[in-house]
MOPAC internal coordinates of N, CA, C and O (Angstrom, degrees):
PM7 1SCF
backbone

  N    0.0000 0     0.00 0     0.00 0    0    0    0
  C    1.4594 1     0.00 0     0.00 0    1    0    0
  C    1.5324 1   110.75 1     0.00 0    2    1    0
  O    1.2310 1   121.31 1   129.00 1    3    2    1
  N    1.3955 1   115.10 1   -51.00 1    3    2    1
  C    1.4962 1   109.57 1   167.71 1    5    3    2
  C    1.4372 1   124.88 1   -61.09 1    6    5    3
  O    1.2310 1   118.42 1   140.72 1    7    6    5
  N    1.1929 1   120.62 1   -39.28 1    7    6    5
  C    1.6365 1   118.71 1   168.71 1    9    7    6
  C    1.7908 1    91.21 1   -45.99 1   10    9    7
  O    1.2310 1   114.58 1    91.16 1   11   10    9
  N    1.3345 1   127.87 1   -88.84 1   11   10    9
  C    1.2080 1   141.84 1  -143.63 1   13   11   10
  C    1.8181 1   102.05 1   -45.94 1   14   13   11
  O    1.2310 1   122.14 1   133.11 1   15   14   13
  N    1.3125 1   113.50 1   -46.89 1   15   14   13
  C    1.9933 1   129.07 1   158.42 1   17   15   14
  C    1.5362 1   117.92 1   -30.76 1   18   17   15
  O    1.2310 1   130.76 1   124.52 1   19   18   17
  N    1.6992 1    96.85 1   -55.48 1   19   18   17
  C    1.5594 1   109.97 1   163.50 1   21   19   18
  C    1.4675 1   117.38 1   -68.57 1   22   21   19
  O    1.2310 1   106.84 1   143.11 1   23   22   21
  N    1.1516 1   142.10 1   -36.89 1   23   22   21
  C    1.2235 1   114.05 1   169.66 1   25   23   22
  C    1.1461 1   120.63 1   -98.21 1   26   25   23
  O    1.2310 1   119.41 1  -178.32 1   27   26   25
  N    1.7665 1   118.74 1     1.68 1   27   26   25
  C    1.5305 1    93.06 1   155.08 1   29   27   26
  C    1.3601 1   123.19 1   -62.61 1   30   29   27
  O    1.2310 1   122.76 1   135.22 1   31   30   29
  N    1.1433 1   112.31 1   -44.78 1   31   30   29
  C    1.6068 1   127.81 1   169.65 1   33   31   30
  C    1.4775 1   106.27 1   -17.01 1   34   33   31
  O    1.2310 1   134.38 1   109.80 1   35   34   33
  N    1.2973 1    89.79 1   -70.20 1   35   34   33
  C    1.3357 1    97.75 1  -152.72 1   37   35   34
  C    1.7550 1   108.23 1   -68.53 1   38   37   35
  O    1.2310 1   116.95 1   152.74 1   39   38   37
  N    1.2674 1   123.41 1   -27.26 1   39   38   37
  C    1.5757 1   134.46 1  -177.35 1   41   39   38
  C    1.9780 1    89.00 1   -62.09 1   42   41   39
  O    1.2310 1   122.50 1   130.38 1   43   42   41
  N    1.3820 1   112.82 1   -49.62 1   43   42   41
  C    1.4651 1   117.47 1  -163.36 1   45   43   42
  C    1.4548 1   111.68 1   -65.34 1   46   45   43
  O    1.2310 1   121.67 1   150.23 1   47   46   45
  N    1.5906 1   114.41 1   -29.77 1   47   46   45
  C    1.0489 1   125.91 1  -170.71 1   49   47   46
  C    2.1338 1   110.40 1   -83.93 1   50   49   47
  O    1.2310 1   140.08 1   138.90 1   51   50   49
  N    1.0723 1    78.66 1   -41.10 1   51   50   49
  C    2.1839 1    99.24 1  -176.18 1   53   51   50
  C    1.3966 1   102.06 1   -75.55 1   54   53   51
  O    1.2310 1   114.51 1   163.87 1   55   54   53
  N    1.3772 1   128.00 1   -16.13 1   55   54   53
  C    1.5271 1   121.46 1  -152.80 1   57   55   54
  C    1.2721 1    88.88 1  -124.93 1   58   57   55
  O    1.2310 1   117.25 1   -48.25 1   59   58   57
  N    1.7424 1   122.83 1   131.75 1   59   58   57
  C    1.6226 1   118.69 1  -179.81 1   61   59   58
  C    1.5244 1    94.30 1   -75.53 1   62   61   59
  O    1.2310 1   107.87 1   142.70 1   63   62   61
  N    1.8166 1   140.25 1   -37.30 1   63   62   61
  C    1.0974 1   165.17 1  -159.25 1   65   63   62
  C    1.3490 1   123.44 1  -119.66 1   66   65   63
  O    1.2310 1   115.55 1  -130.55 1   67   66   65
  N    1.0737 1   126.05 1    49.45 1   67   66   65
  C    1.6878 1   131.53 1  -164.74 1   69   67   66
  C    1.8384 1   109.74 1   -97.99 1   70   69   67
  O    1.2310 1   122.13 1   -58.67 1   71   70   69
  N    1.2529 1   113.53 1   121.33 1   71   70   69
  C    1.6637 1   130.46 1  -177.69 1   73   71   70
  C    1.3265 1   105.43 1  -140.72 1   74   73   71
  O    1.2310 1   137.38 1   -59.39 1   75   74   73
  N    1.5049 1    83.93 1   120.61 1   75   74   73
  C    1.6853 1   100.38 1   166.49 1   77   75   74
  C    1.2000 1   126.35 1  -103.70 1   78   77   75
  O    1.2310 1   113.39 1   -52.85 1   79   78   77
  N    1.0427 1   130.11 1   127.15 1   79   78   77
  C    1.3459 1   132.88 1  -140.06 1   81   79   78
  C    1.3604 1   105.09 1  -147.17 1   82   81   79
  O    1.2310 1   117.66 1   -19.54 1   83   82   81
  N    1.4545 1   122.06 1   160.46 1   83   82   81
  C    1.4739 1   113.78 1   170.67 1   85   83   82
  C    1.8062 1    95.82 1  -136.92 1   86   85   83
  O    1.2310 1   119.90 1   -54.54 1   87   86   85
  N    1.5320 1   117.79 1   125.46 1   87   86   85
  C    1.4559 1   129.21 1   173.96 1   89   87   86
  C    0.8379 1   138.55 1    -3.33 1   90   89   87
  O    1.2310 1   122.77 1   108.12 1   91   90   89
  N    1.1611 1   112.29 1   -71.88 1   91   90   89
  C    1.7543 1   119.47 1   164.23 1   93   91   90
  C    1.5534 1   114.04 1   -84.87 1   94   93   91
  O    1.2310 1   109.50 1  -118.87 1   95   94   93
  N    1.2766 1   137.29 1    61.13 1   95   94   93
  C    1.3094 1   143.97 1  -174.49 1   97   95   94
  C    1.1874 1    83.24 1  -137.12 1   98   97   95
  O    1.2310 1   124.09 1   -60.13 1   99   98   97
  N    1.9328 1   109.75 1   119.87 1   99   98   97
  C    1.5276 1   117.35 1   170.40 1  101   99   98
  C    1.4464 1   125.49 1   -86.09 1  102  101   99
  O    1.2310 1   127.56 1  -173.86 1  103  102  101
  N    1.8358 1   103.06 1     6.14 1  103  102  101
  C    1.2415 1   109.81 1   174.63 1  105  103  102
  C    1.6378 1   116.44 1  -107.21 1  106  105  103
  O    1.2310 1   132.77 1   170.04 1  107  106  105
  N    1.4394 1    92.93 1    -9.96 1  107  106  105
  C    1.5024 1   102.70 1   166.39 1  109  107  106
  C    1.3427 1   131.02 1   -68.28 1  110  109  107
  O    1.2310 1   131.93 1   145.94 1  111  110  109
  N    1.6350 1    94.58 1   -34.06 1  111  110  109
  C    1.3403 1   138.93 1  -162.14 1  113  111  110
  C    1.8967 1    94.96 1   -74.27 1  114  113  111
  O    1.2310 1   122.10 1   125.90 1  115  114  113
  N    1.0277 1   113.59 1   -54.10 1  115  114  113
  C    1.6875 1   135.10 1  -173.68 1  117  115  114
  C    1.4677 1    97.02 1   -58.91 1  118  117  115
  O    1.2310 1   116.58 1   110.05 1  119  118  117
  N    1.3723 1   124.10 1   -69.95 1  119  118  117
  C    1.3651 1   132.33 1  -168.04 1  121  119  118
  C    1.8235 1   115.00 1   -52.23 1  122  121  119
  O    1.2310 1   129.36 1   152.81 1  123  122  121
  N    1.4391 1    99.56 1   -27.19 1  123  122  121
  C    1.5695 1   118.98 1  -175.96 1  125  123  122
  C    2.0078 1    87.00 1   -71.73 1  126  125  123
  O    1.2310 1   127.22 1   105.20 1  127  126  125
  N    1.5435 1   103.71 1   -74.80 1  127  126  125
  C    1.2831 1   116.82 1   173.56 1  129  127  126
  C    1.8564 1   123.28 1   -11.74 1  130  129  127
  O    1.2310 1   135.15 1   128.70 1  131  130  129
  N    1.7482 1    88.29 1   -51.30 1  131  130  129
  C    1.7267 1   110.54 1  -175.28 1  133  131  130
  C    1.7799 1   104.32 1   -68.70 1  134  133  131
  O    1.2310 1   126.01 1   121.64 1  135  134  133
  N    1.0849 1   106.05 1   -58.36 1  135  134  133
  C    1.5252 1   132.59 1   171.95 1  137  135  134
  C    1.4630 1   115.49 1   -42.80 1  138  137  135
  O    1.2310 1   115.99 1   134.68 1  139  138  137
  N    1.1842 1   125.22 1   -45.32 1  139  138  137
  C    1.5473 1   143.09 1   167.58 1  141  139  138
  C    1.8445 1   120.01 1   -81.36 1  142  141  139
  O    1.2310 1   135.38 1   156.74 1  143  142  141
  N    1.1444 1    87.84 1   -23.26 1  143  142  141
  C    1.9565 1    86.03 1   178.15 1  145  143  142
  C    1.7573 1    87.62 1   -89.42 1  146  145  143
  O    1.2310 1   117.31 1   139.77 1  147  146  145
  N    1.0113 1   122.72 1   -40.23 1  147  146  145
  C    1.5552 1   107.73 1   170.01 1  149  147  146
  C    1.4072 1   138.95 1   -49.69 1  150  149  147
  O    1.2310 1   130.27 1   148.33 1  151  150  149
  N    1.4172 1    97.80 1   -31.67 1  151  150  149
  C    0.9760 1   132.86 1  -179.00 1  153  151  150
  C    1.9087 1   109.78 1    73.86 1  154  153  151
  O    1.2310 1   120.22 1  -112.00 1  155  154  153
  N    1.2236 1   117.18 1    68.00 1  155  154  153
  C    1.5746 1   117.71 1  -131.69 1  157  155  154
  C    2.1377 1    66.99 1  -118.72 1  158  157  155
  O    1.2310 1   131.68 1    -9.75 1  159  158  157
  N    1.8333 1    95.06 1   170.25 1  159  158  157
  C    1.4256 1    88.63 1   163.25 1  161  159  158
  C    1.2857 1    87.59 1  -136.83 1  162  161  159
  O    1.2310 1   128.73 1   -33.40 1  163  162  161
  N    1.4658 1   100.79 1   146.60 1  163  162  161
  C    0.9804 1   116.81 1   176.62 1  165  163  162
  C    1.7726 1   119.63 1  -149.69 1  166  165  163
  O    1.2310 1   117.79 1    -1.65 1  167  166  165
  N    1.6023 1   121.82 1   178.35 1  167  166  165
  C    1.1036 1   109.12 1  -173.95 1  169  167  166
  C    1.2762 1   114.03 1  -132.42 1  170  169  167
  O    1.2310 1   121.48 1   -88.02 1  171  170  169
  N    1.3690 1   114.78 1    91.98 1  171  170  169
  C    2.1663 1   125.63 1  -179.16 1  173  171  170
  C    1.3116 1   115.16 1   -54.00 1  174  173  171
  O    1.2310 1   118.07 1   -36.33 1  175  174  173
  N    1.4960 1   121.29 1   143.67 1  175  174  173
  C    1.5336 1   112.18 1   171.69 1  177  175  174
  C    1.4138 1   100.82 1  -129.86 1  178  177  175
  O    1.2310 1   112.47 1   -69.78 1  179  178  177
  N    1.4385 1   131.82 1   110.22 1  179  178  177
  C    1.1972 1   126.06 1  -172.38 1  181  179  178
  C    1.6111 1   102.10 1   -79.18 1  182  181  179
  O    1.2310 1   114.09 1   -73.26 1  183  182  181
  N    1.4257 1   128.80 1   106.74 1  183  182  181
  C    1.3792 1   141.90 1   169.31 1  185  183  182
  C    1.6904 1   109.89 1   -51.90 1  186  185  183
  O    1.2310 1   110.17 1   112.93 1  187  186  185
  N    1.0427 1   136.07 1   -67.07 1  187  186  185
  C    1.1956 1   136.89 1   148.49 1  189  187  186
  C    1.8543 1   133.35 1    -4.60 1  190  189  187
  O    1.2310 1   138.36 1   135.99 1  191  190  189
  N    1.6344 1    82.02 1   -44.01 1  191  190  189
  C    1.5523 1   107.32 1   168.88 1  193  191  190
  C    1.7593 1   121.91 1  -101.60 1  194  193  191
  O    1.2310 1   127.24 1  -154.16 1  195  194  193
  N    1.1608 1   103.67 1    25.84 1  195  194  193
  C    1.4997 1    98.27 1  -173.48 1  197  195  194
  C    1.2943 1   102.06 1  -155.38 1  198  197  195
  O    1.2310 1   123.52 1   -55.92 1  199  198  197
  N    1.8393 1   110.86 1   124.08 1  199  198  197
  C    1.1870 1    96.57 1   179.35 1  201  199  198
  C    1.3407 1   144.80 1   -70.40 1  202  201  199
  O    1.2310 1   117.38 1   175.97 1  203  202  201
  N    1.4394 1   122.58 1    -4.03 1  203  202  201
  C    1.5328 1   106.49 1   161.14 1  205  203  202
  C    1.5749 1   103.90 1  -106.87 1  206  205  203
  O    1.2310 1   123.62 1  -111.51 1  207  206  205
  N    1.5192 1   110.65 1    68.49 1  207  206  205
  C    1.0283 1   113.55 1  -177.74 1  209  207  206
  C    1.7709 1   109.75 1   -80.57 1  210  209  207
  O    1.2310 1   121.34 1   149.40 1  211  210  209
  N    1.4373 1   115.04 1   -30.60 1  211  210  209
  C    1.2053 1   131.68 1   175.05 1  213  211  210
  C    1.4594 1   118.21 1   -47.33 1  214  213  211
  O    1.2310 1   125.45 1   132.39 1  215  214  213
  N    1.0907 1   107.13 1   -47.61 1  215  214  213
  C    1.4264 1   135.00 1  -170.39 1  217  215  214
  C    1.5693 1   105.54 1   -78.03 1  218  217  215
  O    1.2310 1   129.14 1   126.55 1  219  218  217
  N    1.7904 1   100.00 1   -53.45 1  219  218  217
  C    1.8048 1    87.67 1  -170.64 1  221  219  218
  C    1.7117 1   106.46 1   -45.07 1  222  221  219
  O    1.2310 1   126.62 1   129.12 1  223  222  221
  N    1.7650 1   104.87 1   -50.88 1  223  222  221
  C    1.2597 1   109.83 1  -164.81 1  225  223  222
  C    1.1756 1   112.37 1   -52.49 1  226  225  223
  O    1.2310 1   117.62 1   125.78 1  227  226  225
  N    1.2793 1   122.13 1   -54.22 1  227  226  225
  C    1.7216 1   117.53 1  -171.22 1  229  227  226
  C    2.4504 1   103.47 1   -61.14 1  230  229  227
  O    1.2310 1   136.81 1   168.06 1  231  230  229
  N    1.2756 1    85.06 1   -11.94 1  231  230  229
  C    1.9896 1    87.21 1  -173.81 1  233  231  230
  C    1.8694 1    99.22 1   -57.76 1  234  233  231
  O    1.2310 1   137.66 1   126.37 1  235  234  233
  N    1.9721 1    83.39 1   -53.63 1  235  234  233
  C    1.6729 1   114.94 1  -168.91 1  237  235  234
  C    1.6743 1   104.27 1   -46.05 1  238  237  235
  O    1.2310 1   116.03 1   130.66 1  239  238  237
  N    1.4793 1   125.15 1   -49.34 1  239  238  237
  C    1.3936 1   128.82 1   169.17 1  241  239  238
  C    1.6678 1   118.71 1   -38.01 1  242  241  239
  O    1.2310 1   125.53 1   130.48 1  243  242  241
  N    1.5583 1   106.99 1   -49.52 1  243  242  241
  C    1.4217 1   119.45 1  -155.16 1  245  243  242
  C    2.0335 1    88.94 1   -85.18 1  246  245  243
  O    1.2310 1   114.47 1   156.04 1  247  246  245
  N    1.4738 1   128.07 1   -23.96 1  247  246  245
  C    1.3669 1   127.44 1   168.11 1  249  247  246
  C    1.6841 1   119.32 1   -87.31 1  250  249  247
  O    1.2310 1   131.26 1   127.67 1  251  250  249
  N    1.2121 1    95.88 1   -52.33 1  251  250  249
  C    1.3030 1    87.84 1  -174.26 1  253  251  250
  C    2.0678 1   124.18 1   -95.71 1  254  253  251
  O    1.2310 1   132.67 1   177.99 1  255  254  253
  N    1.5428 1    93.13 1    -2.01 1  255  254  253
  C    1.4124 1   106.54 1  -159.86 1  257  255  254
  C    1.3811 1   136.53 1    58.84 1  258  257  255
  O    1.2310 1   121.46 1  -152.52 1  259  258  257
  N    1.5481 1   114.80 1    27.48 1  259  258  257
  C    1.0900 1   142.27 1  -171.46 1  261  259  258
  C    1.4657 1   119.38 1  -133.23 1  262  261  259
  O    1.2310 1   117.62 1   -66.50 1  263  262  261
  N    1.0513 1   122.13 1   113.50 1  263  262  261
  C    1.7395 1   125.95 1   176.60 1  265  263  262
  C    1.4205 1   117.23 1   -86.62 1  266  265  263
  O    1.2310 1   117.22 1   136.75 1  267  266  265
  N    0.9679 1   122.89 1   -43.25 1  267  266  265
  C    1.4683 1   144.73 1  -152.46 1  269  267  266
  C    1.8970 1   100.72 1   -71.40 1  270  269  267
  O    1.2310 1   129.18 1    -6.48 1  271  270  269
  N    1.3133 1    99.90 1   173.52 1  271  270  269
  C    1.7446 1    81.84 1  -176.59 1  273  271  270
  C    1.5672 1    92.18 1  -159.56 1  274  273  271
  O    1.2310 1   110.26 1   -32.34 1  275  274  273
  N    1.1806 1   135.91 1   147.66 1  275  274  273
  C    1.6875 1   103.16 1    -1.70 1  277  275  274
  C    0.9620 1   121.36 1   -58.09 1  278  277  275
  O    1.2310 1   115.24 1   -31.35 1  279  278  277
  N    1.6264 1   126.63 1   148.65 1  279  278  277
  C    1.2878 1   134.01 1   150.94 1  281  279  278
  C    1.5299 1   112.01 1  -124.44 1  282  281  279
  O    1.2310 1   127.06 1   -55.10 1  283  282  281
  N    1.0834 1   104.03 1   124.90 1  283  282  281
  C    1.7347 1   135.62 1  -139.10 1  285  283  282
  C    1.6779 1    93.06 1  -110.96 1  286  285  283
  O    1.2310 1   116.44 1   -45.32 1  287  286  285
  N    1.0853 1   124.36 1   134.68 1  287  286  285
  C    1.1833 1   147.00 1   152.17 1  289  287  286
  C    1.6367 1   143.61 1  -107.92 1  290  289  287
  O    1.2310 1   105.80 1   -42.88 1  291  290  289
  N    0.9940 1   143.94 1   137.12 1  291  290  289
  C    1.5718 1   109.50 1  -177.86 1  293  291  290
  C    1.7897 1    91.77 1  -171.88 1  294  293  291
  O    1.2310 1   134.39 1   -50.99 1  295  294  293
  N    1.3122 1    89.77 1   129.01 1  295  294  293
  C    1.5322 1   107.94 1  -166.52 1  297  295  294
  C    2.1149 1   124.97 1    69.04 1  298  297  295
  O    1.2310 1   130.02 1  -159.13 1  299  298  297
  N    1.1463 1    98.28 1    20.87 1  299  298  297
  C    1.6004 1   111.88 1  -144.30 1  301  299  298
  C    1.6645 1   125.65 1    77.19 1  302  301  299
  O    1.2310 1   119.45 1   165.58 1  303  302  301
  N    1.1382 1   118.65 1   -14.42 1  303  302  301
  C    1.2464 1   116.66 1  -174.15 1  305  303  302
  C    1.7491 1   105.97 1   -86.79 1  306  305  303
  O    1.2310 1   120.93 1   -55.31 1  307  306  305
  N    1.6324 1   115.83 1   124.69 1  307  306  305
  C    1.0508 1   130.41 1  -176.22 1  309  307  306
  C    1.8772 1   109.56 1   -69.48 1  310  309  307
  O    1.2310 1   128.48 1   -52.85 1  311  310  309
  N    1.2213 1   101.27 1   127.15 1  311  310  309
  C    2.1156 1   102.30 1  -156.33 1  313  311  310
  C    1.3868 1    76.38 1  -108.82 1  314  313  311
  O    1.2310 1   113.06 1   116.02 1  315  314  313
  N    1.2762 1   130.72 1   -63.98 1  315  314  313
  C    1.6032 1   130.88 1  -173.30 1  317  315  314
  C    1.2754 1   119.36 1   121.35 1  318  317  315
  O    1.2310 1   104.41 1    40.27 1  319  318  317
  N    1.2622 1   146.39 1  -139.73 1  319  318  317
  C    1.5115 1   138.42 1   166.01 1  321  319  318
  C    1.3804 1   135.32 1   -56.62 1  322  321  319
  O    1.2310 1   131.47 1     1.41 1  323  322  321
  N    0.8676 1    95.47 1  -178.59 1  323  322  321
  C    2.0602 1    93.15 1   151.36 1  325  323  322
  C    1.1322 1   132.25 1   -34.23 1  326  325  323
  O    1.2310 1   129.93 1   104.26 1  327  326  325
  N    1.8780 1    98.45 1   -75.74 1  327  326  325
  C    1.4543 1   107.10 1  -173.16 1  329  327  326
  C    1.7034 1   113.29 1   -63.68 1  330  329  327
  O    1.2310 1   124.22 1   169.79 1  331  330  329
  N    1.4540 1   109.50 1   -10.21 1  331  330  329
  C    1.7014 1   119.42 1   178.37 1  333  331  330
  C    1.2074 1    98.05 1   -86.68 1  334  333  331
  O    1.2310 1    98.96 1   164.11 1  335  334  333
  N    1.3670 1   155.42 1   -15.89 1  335  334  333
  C    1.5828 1   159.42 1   160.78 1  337  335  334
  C    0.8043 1   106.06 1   -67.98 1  338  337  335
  O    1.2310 1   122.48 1   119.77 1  339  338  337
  N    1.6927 1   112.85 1   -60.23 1  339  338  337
  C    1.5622 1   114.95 1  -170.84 1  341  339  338
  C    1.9037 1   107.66 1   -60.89 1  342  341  339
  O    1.2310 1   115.00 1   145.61 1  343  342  341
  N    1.1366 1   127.08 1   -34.39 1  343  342  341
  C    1.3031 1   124.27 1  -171.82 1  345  343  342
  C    1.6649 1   117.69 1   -80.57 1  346  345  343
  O    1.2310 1   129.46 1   166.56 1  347  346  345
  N    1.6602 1    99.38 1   -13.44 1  347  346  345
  C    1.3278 1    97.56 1   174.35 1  349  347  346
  C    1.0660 1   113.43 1  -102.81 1  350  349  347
  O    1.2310 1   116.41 1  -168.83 1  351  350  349
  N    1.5701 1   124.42 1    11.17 1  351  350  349
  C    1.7591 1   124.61 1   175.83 1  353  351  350
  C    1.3429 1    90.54 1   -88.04 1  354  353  351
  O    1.2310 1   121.76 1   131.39 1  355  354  353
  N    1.3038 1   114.23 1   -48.61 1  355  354  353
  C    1.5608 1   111.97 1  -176.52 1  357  355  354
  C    1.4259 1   107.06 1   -65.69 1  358  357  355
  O    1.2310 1   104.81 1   104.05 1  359  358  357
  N    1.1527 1   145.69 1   -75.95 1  359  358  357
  C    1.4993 1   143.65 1  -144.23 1  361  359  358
  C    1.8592 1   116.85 1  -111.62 1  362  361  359
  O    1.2310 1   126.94 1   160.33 1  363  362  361
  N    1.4495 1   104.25 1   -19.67 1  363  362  361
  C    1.4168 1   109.40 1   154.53 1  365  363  362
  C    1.4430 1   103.20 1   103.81 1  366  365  363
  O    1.2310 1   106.94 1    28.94 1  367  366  365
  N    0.5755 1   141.91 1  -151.06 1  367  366  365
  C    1.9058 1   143.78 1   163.73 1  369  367  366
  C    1.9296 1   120.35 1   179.30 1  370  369  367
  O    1.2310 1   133.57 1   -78.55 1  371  370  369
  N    1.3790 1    91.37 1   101.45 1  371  370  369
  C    1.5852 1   100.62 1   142.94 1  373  371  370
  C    2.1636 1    72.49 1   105.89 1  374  373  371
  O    1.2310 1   119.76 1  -152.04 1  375  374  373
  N    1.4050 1   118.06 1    27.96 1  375  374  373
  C    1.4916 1   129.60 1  -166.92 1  377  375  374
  C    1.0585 1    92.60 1    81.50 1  378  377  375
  O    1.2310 1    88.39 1    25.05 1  379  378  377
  N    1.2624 1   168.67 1  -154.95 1  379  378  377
  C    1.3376 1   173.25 1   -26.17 1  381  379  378
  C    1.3710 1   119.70 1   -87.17 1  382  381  379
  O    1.2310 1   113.72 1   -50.17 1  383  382  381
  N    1.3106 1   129.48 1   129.83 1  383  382  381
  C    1.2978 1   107.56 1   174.88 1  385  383  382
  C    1.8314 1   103.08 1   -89.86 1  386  385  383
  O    1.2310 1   128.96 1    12.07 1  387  386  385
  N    1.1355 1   100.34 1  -167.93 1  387  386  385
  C    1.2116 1   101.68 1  -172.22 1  389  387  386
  C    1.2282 1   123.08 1   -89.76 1  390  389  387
  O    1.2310 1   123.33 1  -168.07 1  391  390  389
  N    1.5031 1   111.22 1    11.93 1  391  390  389
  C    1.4766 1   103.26 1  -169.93 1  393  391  390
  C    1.8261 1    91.87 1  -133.49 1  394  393  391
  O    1.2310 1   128.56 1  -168.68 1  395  394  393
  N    1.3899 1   101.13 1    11.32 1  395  394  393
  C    1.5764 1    99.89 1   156.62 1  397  395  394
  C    1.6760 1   111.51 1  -101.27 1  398  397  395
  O    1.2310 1   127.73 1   165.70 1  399  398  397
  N    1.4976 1   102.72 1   -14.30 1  399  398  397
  C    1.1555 1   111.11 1  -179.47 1  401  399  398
  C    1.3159 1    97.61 1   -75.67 1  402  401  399
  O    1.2310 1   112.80 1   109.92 1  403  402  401
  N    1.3370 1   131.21 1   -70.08 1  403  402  401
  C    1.1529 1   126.79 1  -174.10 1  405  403  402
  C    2.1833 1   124.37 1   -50.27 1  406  405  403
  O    1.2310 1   127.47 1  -179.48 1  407  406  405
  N    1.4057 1   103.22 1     0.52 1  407  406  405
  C    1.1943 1   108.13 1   175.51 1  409  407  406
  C    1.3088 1    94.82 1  -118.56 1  410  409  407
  O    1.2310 1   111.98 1   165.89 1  411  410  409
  N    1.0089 1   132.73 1   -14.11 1  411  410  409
  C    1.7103 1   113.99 1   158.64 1  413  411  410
  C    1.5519 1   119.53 1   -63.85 1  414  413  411
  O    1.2310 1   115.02 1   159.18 1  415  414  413
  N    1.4420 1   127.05 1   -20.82 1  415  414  413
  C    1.4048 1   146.63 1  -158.28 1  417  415  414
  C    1.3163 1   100.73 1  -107.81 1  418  417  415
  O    1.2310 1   113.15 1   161.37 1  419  418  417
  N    1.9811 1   130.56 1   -18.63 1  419  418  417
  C    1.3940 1   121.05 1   173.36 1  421  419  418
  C    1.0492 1    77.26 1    88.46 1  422  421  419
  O    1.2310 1   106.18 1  -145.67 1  423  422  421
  N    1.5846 1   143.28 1    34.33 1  423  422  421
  C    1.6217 1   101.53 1   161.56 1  425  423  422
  C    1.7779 1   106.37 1  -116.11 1  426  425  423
  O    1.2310 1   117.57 1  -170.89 1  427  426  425
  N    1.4319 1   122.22 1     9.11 1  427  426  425
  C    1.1988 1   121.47 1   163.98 1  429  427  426
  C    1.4350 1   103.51 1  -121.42 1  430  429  427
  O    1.2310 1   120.10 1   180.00 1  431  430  429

């Protein structure tokens, strides 16, 4: 469990844009969608596809307090799902829209 803690860490920390995601999740699927019409870079980890995928997720709970996925990151700061992406394309967060956010993080 601690190995799996450490490299979430560390993916959250290396990645200006880091989402973990699992494949067939159509909300995972959307956020990629959101991420790509921006043309944003970023770095996906399909959980589903990796074997301590079990583990990252339950790590991701004990950091971010969130299980569910996507769970979205950007700049280190934990954004949260979808519908938490989706609300910051629309309305921005903390003033920012999201695509200053996403150039604060190196990802435009």
């Amino acid at each position: 469990m601690e190995a799996a803690q450490k490299k979430a860490q560390q993916l959250i920390d290396e990645n200006g844009v880091m989402v973990f995601s699992k494949s067939y999740c159509p909300y995972c699927n959307n956020t990629k969608r959101i991420l790509d019409g921006l043309n944003a870079k970023y770095k996906a980890i399909e959980l589903n596809q990796e074997e301590d995928g079990d583990d990252i997720q339950n790590a991701l709970l004990k950091l971010s307090g969130q299980r569910t996925v996507p769970n979205i990151f950007i700049n280190r700061i934990h954004i949260g799902g979808n519908s938490d992406l989706e609300a910051v394309a629309k309305n921005g967060k903390d003033g920012k829209s999201l695509e200053e956010l996403l150039k604060e993080a190196g990802a435009l």
